[in-house]
N, C-alpha and C positions, 0 to 999 in steps of 0.2 A: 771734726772735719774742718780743716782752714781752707777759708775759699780767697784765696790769693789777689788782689788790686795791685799790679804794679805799672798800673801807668797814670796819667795825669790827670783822669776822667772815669768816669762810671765803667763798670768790667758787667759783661753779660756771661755767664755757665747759663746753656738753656739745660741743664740737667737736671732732670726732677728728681724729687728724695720722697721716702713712703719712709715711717718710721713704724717699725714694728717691735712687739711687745710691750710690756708697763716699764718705758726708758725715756733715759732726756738726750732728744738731738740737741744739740749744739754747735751750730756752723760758727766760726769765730774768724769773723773776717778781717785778716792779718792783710799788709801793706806796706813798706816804709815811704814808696815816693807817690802813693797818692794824695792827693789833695784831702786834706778835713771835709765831709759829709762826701764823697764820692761812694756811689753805692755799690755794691756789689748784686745782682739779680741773676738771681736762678728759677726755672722754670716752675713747675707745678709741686705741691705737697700735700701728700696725705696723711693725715693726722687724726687720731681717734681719742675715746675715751682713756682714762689713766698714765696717757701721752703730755710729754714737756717739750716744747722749742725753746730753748732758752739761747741767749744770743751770747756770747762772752768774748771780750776785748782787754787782753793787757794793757797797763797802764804806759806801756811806751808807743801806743799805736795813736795816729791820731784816729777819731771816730768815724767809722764808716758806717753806715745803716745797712742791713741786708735784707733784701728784698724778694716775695716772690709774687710771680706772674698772680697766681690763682690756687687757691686751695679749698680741695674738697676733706669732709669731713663725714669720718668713718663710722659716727656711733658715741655717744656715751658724752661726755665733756674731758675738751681737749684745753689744754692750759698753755700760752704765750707766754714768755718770760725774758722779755730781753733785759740782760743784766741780772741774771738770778740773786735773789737776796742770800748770801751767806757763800755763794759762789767764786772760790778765789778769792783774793785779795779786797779791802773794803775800797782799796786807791785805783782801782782797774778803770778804767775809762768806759768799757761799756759800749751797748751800741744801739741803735735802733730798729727796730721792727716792721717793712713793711709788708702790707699784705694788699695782695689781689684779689678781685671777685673770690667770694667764699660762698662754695655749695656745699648741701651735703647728699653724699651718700645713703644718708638712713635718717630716715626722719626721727626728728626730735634732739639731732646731734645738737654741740653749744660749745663755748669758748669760754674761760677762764683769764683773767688778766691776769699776770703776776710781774714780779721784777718792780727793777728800781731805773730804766728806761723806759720808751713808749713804742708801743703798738699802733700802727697808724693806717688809715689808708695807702695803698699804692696808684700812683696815678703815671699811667707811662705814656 
């Protein structure tokens, strides 16, 4: 899914995403004229057990972080991976992770870190 920045400033999609079945989302936040760290942010995601967010950025882009509002968690452990390790190219530029309030759904839900960028707070 490319979530597009083409202006000179942070881009809001309030569109939420639910990823369903054992698969990896990957929103890969492409741009040529926005600015270095301009984030892209999208509404809500729901994410479960057996589930990947991984972030992926060609290496001609400059880095944009992608961020979402708030994310509930569906059961099981859910795994972040911005910049998946072995994903594309080793020279890919990558992006960063943010996250909003995180609930869950079912108790005892959990998170996983992976990748070779970072998962962060979102602070909007």
């Amino acid at each position: 899914m490319n979530v597009r920045n083409n202006t000179s400033g942070n881009q809001i999609y309030p569109n939420n995403v639910q990823i369903t079945g054992k698969r990896l989302g990957d929103p890969q936040p492409v741009g040529a004229t926005a600015s270095a760290g301009s984030s892209v942010t999208l509404g809500s995601l729901q994410i479960g057990g057996g589930q990947t967010l991984g972030v992926y950025l060609a290496a001609s882009f400059t880095t944009h972080p992608v961020a979402f509002q708030s994310v509930s968690l569906t059961g099981g452990m859910a795994t972040f991976a911005p910049k998946p390790n072995g994903f594309g190219p080793s020279t890919s530029t990558g992006a960063d992770l943010y996250l909003g309030n995180i609930s869950e759904l079912t108790a005892g839900s959990g998170i996983t870190m992976s990748g070779l960028r970072n998962a962060v707070p979102h602070r909007r």
